[in-house]
C-alpha positions in Angstrom: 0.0 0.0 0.0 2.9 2.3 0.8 4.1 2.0 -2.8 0.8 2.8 -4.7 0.7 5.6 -2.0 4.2 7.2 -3.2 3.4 6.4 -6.9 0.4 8.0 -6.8 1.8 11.0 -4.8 4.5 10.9 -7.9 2.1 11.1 -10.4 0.3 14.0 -9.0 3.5 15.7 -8.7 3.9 14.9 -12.1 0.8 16.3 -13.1 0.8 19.6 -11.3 4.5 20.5 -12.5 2.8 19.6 -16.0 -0.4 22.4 -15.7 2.4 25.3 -14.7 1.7 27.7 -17.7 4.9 29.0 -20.0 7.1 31.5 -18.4 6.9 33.9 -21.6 2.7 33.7 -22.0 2.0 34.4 -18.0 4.8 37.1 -17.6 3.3 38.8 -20.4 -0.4 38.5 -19.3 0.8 39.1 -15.6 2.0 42.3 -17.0 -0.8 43.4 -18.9 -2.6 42.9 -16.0 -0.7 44.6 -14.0 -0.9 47.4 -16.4 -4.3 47.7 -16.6 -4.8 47.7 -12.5 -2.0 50.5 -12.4 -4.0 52.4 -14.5 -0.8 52.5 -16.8 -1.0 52.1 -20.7 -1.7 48.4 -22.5 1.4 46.3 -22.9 2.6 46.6 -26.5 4.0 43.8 -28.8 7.8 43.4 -29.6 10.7 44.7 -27.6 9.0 47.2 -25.8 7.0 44.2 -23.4 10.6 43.3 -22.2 11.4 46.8 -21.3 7.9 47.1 -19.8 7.8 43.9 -17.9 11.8 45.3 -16.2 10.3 48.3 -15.5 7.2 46.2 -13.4 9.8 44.5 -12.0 12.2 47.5 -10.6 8.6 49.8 -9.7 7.2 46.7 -8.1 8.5 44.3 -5.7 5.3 42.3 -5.5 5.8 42.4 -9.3 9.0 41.4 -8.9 8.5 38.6 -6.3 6.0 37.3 -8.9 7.9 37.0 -11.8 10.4 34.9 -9.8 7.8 32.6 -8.9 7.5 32.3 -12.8 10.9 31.5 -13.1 10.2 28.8 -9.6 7.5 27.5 -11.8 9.3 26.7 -15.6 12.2 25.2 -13.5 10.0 22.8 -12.0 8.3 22.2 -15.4 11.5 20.8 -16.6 12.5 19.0 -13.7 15.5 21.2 -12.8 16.6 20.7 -9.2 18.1 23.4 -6.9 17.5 26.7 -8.6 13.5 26.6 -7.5 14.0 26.3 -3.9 16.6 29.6 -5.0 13.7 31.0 -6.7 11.4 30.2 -3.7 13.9 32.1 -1.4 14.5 35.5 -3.2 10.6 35.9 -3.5 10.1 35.4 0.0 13.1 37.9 0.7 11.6 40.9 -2.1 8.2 40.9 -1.1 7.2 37.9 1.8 5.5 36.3 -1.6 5.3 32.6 -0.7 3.8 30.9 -3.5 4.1 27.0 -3.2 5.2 24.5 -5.8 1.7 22.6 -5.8 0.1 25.6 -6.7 -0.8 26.4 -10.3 -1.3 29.7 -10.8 -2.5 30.5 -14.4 -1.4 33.7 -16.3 -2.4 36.5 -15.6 -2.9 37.4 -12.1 -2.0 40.2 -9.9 -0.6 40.7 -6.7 -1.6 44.0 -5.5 1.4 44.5 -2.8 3.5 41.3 -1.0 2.5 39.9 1.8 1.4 36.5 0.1 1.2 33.0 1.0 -0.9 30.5 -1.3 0.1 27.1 -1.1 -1.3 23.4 -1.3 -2.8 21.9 -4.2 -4.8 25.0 -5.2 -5.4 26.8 -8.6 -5.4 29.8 -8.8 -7.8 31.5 -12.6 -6.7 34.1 -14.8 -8.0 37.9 -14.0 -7.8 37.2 -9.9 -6.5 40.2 -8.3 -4.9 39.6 -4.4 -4.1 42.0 -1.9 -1.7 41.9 0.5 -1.4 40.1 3.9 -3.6 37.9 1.8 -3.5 33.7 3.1 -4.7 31.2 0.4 -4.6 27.9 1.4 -4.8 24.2 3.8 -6.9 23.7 6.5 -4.6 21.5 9.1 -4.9 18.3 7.8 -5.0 18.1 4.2 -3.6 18.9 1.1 -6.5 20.4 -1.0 -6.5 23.7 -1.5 -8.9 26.2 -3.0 -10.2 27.1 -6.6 -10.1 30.7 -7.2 -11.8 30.8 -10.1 -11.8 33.9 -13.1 -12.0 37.6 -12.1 -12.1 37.2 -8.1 -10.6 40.0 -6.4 -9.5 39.1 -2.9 -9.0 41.4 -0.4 -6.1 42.9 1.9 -6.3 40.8 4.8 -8.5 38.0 3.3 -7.7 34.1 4.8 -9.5 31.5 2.0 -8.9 28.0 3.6 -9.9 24.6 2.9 -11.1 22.8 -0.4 -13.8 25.2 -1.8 -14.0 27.0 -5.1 -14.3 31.2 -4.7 -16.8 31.5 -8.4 -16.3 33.4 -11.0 -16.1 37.7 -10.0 -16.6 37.1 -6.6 -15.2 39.5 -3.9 -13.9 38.6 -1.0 -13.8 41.5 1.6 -11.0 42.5 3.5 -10.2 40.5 6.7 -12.6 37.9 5.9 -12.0 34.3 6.5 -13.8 32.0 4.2 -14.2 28.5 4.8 -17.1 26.9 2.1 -17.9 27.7 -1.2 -18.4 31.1 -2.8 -20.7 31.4 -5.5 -19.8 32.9 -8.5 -20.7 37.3 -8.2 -21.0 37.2 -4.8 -19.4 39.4 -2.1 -18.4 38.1 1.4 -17.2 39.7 4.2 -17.1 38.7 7.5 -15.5 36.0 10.3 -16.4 33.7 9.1 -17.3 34.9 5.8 -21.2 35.5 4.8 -22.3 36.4 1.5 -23.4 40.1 1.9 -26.8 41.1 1.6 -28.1 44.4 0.1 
């Protein structure tokens, strides 16, 4: 039993490192996201994203912090040992951006200021928007995390625990700790976190 166990903990690893999204497609949509929450013009094609996504990086640490979890993530993709837990380390160190390696975080997504930790085996949709001193992840026990899915913005403060799925433009409020499900539009705020109700 202890095999199968290790095998299929293997294959999930396997799996996971397989979903991270290429390092060139979510820098650039990171960026343009960015961009667009900065209130700072579109990201343009050709040379001038390079220079734009440096300049993110130098303005930003969060932005900064992000893009090396990037780099964290492609490494893993191809298996390279080492230079991750590097990656890991310098992102903490910028910004406090802990992002773990089970967590898939697809491109384009924005961290608002550092402060981060998302980890466990939790995936993370395109168009999220996090604030800082933000926590997404495990309840003590297991190794499920949550589904954030397109468009959510989470708030400064915010603690999402546990296996649930946040829907689709949902709000969390800041300093709320959600626990269940959050259906897709909605807007909770609270401890525990409630769906608010005009």
């Amino acid at each position: 039993m202890f095999k199968s166990d290790n095998e299929l903990a293997n294959r999930l690893r396997r799996e996971i490192r397989a979903s991270h999204p290429g390092l060139r497609d979510a820098l650039v949509a990171d960026a343009r996201l960015a961009l667009s929450q900065r209130g700072e013009p579109e990201l343009r094609p050709g040379a001038p994203q390079i220079l734009q996504i440096a300049r993110l990086c130098w303005t930003s640490d969060a932005f900064l912090a992000q893009a090396i979890y990037r780099i964290k993530a492609a490494l893993l993709r191809r298996g390279v040992p080492i230079l991750p837990r590097i990656c890991h380390r310098l992102s903490i160190m910028i910004a406090g951006v802990m992002i773990g390696d089970p967590v898939v975080m697809h491109p384009g997504v924005h961290l608002l200021h550092g402060r981060v930790v998302i980890d466990g085996i939790t995936e993370i949709w395109p168009g999220v928007v996090i604030g800082p001193f933000v926590t997404i992840g495990l309840t003590s026990g297991e190794v499920m995390g949550p589904t954030i899915e397109e468009e959510v913005r989470v708030g400064a403060g915010a603690v999402v625990l546990g296996k649930l799925t946040v829907g689709r433009r949902a709000a969390i409020g800041a300093n709320a700790a959600v626990i269940h499900d959050v259906p897709a539009g909605a807007t909770v705020t609270g401890v525990p976190g409630r769906p608010r109700t005009e």
